[in-house]
C-alpha positions as CSV (number, residue, x, y, z in Angstrom):
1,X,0.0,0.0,0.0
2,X,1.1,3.4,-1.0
3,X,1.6,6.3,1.3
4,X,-1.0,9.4,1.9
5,X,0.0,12.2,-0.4
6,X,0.0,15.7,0.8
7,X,-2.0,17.2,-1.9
8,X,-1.6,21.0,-0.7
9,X,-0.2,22.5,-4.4
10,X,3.0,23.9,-2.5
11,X,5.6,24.1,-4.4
12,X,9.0,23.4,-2.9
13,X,12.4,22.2,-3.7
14,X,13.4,18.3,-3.5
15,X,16.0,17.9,-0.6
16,X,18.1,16.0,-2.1
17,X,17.9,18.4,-5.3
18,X,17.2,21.7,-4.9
19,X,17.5,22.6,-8.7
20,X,14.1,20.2,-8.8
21,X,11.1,21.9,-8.1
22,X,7.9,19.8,-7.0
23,X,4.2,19.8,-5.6
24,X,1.6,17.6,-5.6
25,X,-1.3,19.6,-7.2
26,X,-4.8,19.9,-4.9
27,X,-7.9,17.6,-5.3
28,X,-10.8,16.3,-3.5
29,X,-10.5,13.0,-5.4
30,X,-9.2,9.9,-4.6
31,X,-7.9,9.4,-8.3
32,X,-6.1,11.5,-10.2
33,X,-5.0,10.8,-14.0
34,X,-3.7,11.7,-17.0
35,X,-2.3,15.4,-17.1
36,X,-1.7,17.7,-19.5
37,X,0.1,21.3,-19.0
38,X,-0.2,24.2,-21.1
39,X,2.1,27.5,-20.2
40,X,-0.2,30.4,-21.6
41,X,1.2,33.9,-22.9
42,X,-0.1,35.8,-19.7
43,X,2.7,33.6,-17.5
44,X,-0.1,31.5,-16.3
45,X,0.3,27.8,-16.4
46,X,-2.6,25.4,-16.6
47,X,-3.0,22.2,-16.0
48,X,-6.1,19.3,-16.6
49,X,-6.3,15.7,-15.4
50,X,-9.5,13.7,-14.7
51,X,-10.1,12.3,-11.6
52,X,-12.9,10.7,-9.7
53,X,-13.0,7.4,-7.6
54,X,-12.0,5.2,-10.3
55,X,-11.3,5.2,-14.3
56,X,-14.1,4.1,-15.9
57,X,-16.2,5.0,-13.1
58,X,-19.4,7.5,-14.3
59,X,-18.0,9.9,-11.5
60,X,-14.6,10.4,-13.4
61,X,-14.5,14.2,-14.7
62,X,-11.8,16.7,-16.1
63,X,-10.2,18.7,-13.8
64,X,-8.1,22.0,-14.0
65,X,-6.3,23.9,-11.9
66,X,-3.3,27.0,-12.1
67,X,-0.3,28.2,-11.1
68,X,-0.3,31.9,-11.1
69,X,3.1,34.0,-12.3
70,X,5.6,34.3,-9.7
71,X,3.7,31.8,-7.5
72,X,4.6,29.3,-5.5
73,X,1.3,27.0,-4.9
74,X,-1.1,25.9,-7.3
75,X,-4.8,27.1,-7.0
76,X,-7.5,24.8,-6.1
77,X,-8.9,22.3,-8.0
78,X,-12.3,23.6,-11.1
79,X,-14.6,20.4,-12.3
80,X,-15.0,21.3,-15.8
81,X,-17.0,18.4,-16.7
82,X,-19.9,16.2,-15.2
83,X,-21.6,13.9,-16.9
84,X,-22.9,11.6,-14.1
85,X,-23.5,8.6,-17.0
86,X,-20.3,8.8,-18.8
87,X,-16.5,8.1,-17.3
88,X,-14.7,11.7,-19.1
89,X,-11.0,10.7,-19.6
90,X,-7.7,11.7,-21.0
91,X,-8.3,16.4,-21.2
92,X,-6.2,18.1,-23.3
93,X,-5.4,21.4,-23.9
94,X,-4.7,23.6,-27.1
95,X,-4.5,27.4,-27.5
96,X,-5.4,28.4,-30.8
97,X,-3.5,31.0,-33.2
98,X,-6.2,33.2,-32.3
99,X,-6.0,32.8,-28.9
100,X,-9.1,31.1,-28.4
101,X,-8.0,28.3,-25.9
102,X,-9.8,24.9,-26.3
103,X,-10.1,21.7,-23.9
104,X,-10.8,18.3,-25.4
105,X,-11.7,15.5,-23.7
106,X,-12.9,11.3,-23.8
107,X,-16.5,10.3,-22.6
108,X,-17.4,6.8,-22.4
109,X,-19.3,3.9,-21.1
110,X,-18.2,2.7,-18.0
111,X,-14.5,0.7,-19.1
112,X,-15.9,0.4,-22.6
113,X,-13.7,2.5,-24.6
114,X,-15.2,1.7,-28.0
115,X,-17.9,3.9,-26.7
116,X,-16.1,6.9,-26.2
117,X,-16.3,10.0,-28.4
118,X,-14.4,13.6,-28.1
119,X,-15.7,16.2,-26.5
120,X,-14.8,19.8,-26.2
121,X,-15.8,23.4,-24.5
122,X,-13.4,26.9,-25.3
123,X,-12.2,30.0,-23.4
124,X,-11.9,33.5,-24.8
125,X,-9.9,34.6,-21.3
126,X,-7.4,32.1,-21.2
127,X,-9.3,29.5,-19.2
128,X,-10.9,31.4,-16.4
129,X,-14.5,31.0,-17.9
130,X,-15.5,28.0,-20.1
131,X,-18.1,28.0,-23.0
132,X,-20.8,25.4,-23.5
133,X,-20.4,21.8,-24.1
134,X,-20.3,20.5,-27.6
135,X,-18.8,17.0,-29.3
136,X,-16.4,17.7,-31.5
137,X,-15.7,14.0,-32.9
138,X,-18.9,11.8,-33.0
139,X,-17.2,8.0,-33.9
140,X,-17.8,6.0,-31.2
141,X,-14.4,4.7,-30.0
142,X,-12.4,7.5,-31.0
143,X,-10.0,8.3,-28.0
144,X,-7.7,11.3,-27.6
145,X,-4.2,11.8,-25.1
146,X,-2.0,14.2,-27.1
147,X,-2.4,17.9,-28.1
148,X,-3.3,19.5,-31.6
149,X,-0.1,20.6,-34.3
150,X,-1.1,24.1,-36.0
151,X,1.5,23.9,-39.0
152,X,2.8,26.8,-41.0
153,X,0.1,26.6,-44.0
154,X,-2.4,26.8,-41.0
155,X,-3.5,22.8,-40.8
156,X,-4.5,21.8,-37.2
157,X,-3.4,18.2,-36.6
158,X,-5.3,16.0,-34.1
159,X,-3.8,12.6,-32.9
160,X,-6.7,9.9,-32.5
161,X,-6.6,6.2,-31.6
162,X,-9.9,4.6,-32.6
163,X,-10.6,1.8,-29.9
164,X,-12.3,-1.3,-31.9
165,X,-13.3,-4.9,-30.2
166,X,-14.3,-8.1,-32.1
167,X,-17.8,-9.5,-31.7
168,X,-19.0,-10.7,-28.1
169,X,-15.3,-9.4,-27.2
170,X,-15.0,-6.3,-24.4
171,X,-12.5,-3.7,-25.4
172,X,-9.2,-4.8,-24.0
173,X,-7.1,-2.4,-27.0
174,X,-5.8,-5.7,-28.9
175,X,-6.7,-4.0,-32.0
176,X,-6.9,-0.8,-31.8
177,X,-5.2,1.7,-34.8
178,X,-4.0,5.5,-35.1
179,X,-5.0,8.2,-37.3
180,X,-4.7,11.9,-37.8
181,X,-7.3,14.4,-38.1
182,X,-6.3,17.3,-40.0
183,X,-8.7,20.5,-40.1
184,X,-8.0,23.3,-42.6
185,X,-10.8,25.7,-41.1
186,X,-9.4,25.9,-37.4
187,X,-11.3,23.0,-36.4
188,X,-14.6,23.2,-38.1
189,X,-14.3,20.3,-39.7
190,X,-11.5,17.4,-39.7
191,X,-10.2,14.8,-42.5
192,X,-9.1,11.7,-41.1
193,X,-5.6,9.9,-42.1
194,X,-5.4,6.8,-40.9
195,X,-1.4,5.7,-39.9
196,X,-0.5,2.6,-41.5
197,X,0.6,-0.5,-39.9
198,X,0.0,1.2,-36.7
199,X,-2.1,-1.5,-35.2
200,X,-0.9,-1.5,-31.2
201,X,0.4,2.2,-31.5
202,X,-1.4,4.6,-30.2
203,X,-1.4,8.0,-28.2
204,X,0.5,9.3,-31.2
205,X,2.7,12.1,-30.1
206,X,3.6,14.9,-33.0
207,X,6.3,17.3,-32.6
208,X,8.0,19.3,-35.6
209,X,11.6,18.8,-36.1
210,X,13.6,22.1,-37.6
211,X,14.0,21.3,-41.2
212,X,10.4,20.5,-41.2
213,X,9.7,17.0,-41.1
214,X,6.7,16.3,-38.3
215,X,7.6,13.2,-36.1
216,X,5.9,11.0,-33.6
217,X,6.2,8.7,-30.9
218,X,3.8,6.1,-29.9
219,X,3.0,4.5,-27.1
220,X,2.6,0.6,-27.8
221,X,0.2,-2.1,-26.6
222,X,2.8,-4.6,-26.9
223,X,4.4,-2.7,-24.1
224,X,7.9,-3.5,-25.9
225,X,9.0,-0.5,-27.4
226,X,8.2,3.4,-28.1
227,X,7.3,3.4,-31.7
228,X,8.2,6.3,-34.2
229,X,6.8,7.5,-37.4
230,X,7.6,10.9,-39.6
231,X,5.3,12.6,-42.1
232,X,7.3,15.4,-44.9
233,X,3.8,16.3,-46.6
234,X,2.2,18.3,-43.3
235,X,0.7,15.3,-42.1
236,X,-0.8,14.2,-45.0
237,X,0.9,10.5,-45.1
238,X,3.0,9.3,-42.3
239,X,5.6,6.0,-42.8
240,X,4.6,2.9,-40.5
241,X,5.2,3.0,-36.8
242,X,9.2,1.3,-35.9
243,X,10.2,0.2,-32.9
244,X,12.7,2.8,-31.2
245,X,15.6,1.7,-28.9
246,X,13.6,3.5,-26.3
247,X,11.5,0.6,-24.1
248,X,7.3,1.4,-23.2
249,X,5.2,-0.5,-21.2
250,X,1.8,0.2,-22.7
251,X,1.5,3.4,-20.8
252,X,1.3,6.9,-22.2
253,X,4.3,9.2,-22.8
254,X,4.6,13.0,-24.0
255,X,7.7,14.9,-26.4
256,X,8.2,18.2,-27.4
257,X,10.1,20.2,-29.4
258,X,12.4,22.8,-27.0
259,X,13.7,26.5,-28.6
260,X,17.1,25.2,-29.7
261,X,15.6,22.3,-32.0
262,X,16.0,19.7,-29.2
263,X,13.5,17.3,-28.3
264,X,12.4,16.2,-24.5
265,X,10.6,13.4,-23.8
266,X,9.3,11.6,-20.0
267,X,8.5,8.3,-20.4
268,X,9.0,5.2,-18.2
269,X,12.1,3.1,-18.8
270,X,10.2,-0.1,-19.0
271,X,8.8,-2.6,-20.7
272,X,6.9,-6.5,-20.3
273,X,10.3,-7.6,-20.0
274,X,11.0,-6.1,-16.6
275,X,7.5,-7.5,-15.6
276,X,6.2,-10.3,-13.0
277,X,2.7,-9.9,-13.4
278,X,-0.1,-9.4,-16.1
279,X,-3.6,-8.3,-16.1
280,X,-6.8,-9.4,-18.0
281,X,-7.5,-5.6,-19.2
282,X,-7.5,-2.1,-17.6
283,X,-10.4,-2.4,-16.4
284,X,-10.7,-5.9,-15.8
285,X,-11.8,-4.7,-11.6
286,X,-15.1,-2.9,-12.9
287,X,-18.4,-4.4,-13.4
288,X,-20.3,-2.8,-16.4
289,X,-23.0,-5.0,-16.1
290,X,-22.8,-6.8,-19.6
291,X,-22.3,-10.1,-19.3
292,X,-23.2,-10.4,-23.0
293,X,-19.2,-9.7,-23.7
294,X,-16.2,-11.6,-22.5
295,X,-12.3,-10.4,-22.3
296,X,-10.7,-12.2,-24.5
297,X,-7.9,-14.5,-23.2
298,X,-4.3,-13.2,-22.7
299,X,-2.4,-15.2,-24.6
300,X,1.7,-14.9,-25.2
301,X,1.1,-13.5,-28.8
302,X,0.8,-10.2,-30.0
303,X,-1.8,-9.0,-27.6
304,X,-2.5,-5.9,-24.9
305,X,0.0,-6.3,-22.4
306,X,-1.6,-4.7,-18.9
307,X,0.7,-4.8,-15.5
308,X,4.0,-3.7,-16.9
309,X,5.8,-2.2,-13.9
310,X,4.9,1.9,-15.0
311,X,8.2,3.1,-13.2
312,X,10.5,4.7,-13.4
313,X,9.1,8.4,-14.5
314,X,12.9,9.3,-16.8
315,X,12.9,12.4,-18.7
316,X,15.2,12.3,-21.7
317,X,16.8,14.5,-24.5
318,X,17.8,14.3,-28.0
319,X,20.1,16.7,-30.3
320,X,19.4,14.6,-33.2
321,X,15.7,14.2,-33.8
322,X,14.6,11.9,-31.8
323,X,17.4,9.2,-33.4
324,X,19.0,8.8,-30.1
325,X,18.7,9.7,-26.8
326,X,21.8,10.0,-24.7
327,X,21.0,12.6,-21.5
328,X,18.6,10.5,-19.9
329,X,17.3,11.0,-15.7
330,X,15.0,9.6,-13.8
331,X,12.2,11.9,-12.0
332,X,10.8,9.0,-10.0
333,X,12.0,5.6,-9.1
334,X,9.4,2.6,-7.1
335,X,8.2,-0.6,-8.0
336,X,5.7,0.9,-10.3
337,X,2.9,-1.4,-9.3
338,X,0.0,-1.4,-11.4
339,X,-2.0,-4.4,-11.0
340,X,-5.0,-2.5,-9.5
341,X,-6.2,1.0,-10.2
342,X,-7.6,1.4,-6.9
343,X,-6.7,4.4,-5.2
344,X,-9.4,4.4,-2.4
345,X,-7.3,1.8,-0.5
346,X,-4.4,3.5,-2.2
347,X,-3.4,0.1,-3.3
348,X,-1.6,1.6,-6.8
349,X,1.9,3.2,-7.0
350,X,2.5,3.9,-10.3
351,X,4.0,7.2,-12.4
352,X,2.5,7.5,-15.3
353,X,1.0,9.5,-18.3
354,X,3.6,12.3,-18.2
355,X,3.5,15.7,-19.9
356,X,6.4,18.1,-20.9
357,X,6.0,21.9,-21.8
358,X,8.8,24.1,-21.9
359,X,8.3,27.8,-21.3
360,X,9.2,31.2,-22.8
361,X,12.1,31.3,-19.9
362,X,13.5,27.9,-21.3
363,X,12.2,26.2,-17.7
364,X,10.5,22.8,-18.6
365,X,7.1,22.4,-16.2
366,X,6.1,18.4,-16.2
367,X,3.2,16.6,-14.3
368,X,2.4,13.1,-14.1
369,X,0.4,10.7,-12.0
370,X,1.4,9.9,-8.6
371,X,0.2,6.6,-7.5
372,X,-2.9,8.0,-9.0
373,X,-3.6,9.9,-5.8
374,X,-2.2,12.9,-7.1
375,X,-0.5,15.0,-9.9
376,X,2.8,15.4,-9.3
377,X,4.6,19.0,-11.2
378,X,8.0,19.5,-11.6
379,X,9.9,22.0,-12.7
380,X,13.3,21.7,-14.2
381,X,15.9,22.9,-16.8
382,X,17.4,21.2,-19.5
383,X,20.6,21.3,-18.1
384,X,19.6,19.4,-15.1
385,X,18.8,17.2,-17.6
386,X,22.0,17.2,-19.2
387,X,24.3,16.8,-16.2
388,X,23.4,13.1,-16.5
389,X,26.4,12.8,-19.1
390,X,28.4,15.1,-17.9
């Protein structure tokens, strides 16, 4: 069992590091999941998650809360959505060319992700009031994690992952694929290209390199490897997903593109290899009430791999685009236990489903999930990074 976390959005320097900068961001829920940061023009810093008592629970909703300039706690914790039928998931946040600032989030059926669709609400004042409600993609079973791309010739790209079962089969993400809307009327409406070969990869990751080639990295249902892909027609074909060098254990991870060309990435350093154990499914602890489907049987092929160890939380750097990556640290070290999802007996302790922005100071700010208690921030530079090599 996993320790209580003082959620009181203080931030303060590590002991054992004062160059690191941390807090555990506030929340009245006893799960927390799946942030995303976005530093805003103003100085402002946001950041969404969803929590609730349990993924997949119809009490799961986004969450958003801000760190102020010059300040050293985070505010207290806004619900942005509530549907009381539908578990919202995986928020996302993207401030438009105009400055029109949007959040874009998952709504599904209890653990059923082939339900889900996209759903979205926008700010005019840099998130301090929210508009309306309103779906944004309508195909059941289309799942976001990552932000949108705005190009130079004025494309939006959106990452998807569409979530697809087999007949009397529950979702366990066996087969699921990635594609990549692309809207050429700031998000009125969205073409879709598919990713090919990209069965197992998904929360596609784009980030432009400096001579102009997009890349992205992919998170893999296999959990062997971090997948990578490049488009050099703005998104409008992108080569099959390889396997990188770089290990995943079917758990998200986030990259961007830093001033000086560099790319940073947070990740975990592990894969099936390093793990003991294996789950049915993520959600193989809630009852939906359909006994109609069945999980399908974990076998040793090429199927979903759940319970890969998801720690450590390493952060990482490449000079080369994303080729190699030889400054690599660790944020957070454990046993990364994630057999259960249940944080009301606190029985999970894994760091997970990172995201990396780096300011207009050069700072990089990154939250990720804390034994899914809590959102953990840091703040860091690049050089910290670095000093792993030197």
């Amino acid at each position: 069992m996993s320790a209580v976390v003082n959620r009181d959005g203080v931030i303060r320097p590590v002991k054992q590091d004062p160059q690191l900068l941390t807090a555990m961001l506030p929340s009245p829920c006893p799960q927390n999941h799946a942030a995303n940061l976005l530093p805003l023009p103003d100085g402002r810093v946001l950041c969404v998650w969803f929590g609730g008592t349990q993924e997949g629970v119809a009490d799961i909703s986004v969450w958003s809360a801000c760190l102020m300039p010059g300040s050293e706690r985070w505010s207290e914790a806004v619900r942005l959505s509530d549907d009381p039928e539908r578990s919202e998931q995986n928020p996302l946040l993207f401030l438009a060319p105009d400055n029109v600032l949007w959040l874009l989030w998952t709504a599904q059926i209890s653990g059923n992700q082939e339900t889900a669709i996209v759903r979205y609400r926008q700010s005019t004042d840099f998130g301090q009031s929210w508009g309306e409600t309103g779906v944004l993609l309508d195909k059941p079973g289309t799942f976001i994690r990552q932000p949108i791309t705005v190009l130079e010739n004025g494309s939006w790209l959106l990452p998807v992952f569409y979530c697809r079962t087999r007949a009397g089969e529950k979702w366990v993400g066996n087969d699921d694929i990635s594609a990549v809307k692309l809207s050429s009327d700031q998000g009125k409406t969205w073409r879709d290209i598919e990713v090919p070969g990209s069965q197992g990869c998904v929360h596609m990751n784009i980030t432009p390199l400096t001579s102009g080639t997009l890349i992205a990295l992919f998170r893999s249902r296999w959990a062997d490897n971090i997948y990578y892909s490049q488009s050099t027609d703005n998104g409008e074909s992108w080569s099959k997903p390889e396997a990188t060098d770089l290990p995943n254990n079917n758990s998200s991870i986030q990259v961007t593109t830093l001033h000086n060309g560099e790319l940073a990435l947070v990740f975990n350093a592990m894969s099936a290899a390093g793990a003991t154990e294996r789950r049915a499914s993520l959600y193989d602890e809630i009852d939906d009430g359909d006994d109609s489907r069945k999980e399908p049987k974990v076998t040793s092929g090429r199927t979903a791999f759940w319970g890969a160890p998801r720690a450590p939380m390493t952060v990482a750097i490449s000079a080369d685009g994303g080729k190699s990556w030889p400054w690599q640290r660790h944020l957070d070290e454990g046993d990364g236990y994630c057999m259960t999802n249940n944080s009301q007996q606190k029985l999970n302790r894994e760091f997970s489903y990172p995201s990396i922005k780096q300011d207009s100071q050069g700072k990089l700010h990154i939250a990720y999930t804390y034994h899914r208690q809590a959102i953990k921030y840091i703040r860091l530079s690049p050089e910290w990074v670095k000093e792993s090599q030197q």
